[in-house]
C-alpha positions in Angstrom: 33.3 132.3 69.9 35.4 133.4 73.0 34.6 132.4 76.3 33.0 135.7 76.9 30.5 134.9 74.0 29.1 131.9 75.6 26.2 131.6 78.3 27.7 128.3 78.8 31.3 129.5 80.6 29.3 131.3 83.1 28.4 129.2 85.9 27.7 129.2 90.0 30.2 128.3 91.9 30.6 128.0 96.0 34.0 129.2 97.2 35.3 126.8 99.3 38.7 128.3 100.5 41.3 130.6 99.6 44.5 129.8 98.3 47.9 130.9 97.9 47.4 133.7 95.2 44.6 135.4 96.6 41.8 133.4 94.9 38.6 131.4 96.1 38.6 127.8 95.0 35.5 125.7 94.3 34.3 123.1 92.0 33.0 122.4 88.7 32.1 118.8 87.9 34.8 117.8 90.5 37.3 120.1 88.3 39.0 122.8 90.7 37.9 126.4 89.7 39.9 129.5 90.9 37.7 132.9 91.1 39.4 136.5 92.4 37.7 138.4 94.5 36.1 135.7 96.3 35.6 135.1 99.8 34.9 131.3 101.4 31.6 130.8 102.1 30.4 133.0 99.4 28.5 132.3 96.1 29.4 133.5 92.7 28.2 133.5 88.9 31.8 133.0 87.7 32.5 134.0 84.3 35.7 131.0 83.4 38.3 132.9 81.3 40.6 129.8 81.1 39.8 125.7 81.0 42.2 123.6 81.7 42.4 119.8 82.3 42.8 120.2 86.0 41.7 123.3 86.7 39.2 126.6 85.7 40.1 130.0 86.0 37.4 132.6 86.4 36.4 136.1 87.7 33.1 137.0 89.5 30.3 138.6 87.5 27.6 138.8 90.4 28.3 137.6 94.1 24.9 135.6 94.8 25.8 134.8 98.6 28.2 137.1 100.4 30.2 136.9 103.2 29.8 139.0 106.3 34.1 139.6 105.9 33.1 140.9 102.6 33.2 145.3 101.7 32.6 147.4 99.3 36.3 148.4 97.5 37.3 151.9 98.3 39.1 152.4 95.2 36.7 153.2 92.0 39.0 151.8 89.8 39.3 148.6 92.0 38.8 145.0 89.4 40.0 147.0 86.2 43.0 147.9 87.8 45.9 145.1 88.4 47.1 147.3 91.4 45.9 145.7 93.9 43.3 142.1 94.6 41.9 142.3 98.2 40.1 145.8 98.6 36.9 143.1 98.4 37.6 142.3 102.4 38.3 144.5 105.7 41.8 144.7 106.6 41.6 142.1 109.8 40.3 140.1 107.5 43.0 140.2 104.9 45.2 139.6 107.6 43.9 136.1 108.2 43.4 135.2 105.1 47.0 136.0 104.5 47.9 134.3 107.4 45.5 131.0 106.1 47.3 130.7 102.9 50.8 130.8 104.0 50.3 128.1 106.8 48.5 126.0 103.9 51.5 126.3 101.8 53.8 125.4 104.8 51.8 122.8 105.3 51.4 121.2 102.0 54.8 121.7 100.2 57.1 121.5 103.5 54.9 119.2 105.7 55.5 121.6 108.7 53.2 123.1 111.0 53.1 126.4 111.9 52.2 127.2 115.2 49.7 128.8 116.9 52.9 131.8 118.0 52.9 132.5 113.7 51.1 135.7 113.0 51.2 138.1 110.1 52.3 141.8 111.8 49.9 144.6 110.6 51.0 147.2 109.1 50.4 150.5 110.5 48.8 152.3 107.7 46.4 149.8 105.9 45.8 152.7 103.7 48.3 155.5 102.1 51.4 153.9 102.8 53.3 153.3 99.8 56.1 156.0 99.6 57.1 154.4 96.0 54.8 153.3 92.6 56.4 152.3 89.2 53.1 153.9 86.9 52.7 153.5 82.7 52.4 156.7 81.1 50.7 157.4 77.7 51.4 160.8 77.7 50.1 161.8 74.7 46.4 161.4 76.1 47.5 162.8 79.4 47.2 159.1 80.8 48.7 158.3 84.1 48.1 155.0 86.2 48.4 151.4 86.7 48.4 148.2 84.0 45.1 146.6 83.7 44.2 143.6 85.9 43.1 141.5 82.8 45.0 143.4 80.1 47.7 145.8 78.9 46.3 148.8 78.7 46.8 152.0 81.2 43.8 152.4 83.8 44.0 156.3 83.9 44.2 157.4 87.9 44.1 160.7 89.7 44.3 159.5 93.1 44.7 156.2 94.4 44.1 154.9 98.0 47.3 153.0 99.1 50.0 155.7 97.4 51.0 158.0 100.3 49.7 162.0 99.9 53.2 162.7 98.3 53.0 160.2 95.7 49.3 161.0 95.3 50.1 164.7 94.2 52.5 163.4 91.8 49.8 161.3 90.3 47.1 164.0 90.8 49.1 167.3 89.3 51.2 165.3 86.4 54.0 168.1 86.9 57.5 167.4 85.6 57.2 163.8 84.2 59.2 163.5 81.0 56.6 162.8 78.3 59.2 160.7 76.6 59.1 158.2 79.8 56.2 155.2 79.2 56.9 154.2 83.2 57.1 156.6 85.5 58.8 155.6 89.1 58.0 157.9 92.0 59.5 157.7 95.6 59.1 159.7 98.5 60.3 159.4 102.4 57.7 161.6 103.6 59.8 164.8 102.9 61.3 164.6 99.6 60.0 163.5 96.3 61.6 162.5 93.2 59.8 160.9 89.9 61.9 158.9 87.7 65.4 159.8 88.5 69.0 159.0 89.6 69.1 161.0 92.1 69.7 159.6 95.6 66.7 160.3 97.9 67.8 159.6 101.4 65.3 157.2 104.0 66.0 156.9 107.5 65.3 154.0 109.4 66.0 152.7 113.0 68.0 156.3 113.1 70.4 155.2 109.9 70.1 157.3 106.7 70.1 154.8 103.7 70.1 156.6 99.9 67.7 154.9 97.4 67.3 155.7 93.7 63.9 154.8 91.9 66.0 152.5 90.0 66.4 150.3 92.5 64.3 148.2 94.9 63.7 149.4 98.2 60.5 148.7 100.6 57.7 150.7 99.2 56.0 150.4 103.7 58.2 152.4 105.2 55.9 152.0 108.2 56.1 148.5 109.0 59.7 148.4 108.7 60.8 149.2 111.7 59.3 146.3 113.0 60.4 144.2 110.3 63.6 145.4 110.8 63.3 145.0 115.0 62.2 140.9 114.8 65.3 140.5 112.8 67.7 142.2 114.7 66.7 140.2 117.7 67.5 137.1 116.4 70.5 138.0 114.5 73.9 137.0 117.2 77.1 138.9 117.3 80.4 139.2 116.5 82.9 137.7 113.9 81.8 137.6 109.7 78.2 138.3 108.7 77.0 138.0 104.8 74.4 139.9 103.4 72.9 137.9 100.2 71.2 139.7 97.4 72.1 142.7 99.4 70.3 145.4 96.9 71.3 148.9 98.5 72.8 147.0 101.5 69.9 148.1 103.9 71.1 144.8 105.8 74.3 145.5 105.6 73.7 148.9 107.4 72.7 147.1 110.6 74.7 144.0 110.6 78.1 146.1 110.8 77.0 147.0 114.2 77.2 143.7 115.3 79.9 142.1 113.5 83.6 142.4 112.9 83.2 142.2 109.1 80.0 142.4 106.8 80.1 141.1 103.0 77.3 141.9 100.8 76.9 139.7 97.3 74.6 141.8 94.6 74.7 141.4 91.1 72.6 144.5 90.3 75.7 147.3 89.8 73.9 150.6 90.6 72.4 148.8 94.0 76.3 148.2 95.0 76.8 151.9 94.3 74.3 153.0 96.5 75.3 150.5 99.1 78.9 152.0 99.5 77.0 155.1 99.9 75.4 153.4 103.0 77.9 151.4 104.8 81.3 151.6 106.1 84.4 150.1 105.2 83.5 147.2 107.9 81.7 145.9 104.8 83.1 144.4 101.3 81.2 143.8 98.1 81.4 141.6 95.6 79.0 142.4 92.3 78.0 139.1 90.7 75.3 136.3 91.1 74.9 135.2 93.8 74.8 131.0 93.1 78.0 131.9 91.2 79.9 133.2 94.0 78.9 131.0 96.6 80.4 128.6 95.0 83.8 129.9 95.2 83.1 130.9 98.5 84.8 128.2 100.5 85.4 130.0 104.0 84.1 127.6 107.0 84.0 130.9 109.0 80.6 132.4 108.2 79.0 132.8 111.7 75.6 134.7 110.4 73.9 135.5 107.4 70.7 136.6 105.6 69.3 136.1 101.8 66.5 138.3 100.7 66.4 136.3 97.2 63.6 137.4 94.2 60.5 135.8 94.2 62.1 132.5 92.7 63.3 131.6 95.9 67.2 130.1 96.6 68.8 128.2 93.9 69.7 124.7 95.5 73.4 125.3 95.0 73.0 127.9 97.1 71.5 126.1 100.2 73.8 123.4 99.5 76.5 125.8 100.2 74.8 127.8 103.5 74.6 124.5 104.9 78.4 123.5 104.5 79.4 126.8 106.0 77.8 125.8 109.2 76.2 129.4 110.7 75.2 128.5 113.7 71.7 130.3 112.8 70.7 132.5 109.3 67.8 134.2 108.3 65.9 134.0 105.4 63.7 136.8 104.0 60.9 136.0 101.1 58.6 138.0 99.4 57.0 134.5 98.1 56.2 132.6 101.2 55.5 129.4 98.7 59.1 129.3 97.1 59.8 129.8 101.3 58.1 127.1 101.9 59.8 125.0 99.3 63.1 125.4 100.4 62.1 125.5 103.7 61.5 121.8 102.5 65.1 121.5 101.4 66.4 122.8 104.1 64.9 120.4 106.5 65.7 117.4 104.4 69.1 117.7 104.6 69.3 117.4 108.3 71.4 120.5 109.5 69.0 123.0 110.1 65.5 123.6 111.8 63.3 126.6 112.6 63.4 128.9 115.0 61.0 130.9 114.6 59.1 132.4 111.8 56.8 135.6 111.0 55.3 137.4 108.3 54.9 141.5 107.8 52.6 142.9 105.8 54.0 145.4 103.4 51.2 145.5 101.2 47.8 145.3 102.6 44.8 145.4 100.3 46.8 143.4 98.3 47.2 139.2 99.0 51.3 139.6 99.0 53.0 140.0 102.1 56.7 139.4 103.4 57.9 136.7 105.3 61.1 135.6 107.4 62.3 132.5 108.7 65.1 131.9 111.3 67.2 128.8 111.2 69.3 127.3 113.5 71.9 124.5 113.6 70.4 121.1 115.1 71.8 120.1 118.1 
């Protein structure tokens, strides 16, 4: 028998927080149980999917006591598809509860209090703002959409909520998609659209035109970031060499080498770099390679700024080693995973040199329980 099978792995349990993740926790028999879509304060029948010796897993079957944050998903494909997690809540709830779970990950893995100045900066469109999606195609059965929350298989869409109106009629017609392609990447900047292709499609921000392929990453909220882009730039000094770490399509870059004599941008992924010539000047050089690699044959004591945008996994250690013998006299550091952030965060404090300046978080996904956030550091004393 599976855990489906048995009455026995459903039970009631009272949500007594949310965590880093997006899920409630509560408690079974003093074991910690995680349940999605799950508000604090709320009770649920929870149907466990996963028992562990510390910990449950779950997902809600009926909610028996609901919250007054909780609403009715606008999406009809919401809980079978794995697009997004928090449709459950309103969106200025979403924002606390984003803004709960980062300062208990700051608190708890880098024993530091964020103060009552953090906030999480709305986006502008909680709705219809993503301008890019990466979709799984069966075409054979005309099926279009997202991955299953709990599976593999395709959840079939012909509109979805947060895809912007040009990336919903892509989704909605199913015109000039290769049916060869299984995943299908479409990107727009309002104007232009392009589905799975090489072709540069060009975004402007802050006045600067950047070119972005759907190969590549580049924010999917091209409404919040201005704003993203405007707390950054105020804290970012001027004058003499700037680096640019995991630079992708040198979107930093692009700004930094208004400010600085010299700009060099370290990515490993080649057809980023490409773009990213297309983008800058010759005020910037590039070096394709890891970025742990060549920091540590990067022995210049003359770094006056820079800013890492790592992947989720956060900084190798080598890496902050090396920021840290450099000396900047402040850097930035940009996460899409505020709890690797807050690990090395940790690191970085423990060694002495640096402390925070300031910190925020921007979110670039709402009605989802990701967001974006950036720390500045500056040089003790």
């Amino acid at each position: 028998l599976t855990f489906r099978d048995k009455e026995y792995f459903k039970k009631e349990v009272f949500i007594e927080k949310i965590v880093p993740g997006g899920k409630g926790m509560g408690y079974l028999d003093q074991k910690v149980v995680f349940v999605s879509d799950a508000l604090a304060g709320e009770k649920h029948r929870v149907q466990l999917i996963k028992d562990k010796k510390d910990f449950c897993e779950g997902y809600s079957i009926e909610v028996l006591v609901a919250s007054k944050d909780r609403v009715k998903p606008r999406c009809l494909a919401y809980g079978n598809c794995g697009g997004c997690d928090f449709q459950f809540t309103h969106y200025e709830n979403q924002l606390v509860l984003k803004k709960q779970m980062i300062k208990d990950s700051f608190s708890r893995l880098a024993k530091l209090t964020l103060g009552k100045e953090f906030k999480v900066a709305p986006s502008p469109k909680s709705w219809g703002y993503r301008t890019r999606a990466r979709l799984s195609q069966l075409a054979s059965k005309n099926i279009l959409g997202f991955k299953e929350r709990k599976g593999s298989k395709i959840v079939n869409l012909d509109t979805c909520p947060v895809l912007s109106n040009e990336v919903s009629r892509v989704l909605k017609a199913r015109r000039n998609l290769n049916p060869d392609d299984v995943e299908v990447s479409i990107q727009s900047n309002g104007k232009q659209i392009v589905a799975k292709s090489k072709t540069p499609i060009e975004i402007v921000v802050q006045g600067k035109t950047l070119k972005a392929t759907t190969d590549v990453f580049f924010q999917s909220n091209l409404e919040i970031l201005p704003i993203f882009l405007d707390w950054i730039l105020a804290r970012t000094p001027n004058g003499g060499l700037a680096l640019d770490l995991f630079s992708g399509v040198g979107f930093f870059a692009v700004f930094l080498e208004e400010k600085f004599d010299k700009v060099i941008a370290v990515e490993r992924n080649k057809g980023c770099l490409e773009l990213a010539k297309e983008n800058v000047t010759d005020k910037t050089e590039f070096y394709t390679g890891d970025v742990t690699e060549w920091s540590q044959l990067k022995q210049s004591h003359n770094v006056d700024f820079l800013i890492v945008d790592p992947p989720r996994e956060g900084l190798d250690a080598k890496v902050l080693a090396q920021i840290q013998s450099w000396k900047p006299e402040s850097w930035i550091y940009v996460s899409c995973n505020p709890v690797t952030l807050a690990r090395d965060t940790k690191r970085v404090m423990d060694a002495g040199i640096y402390q925070v300046k300031a910190s925020q978080a921007f979110d670039f996904y709402p009605q989802t329980s990701h967001c974006e956030m950036v720390i500045q550091f500056i040089l003790i004393n």
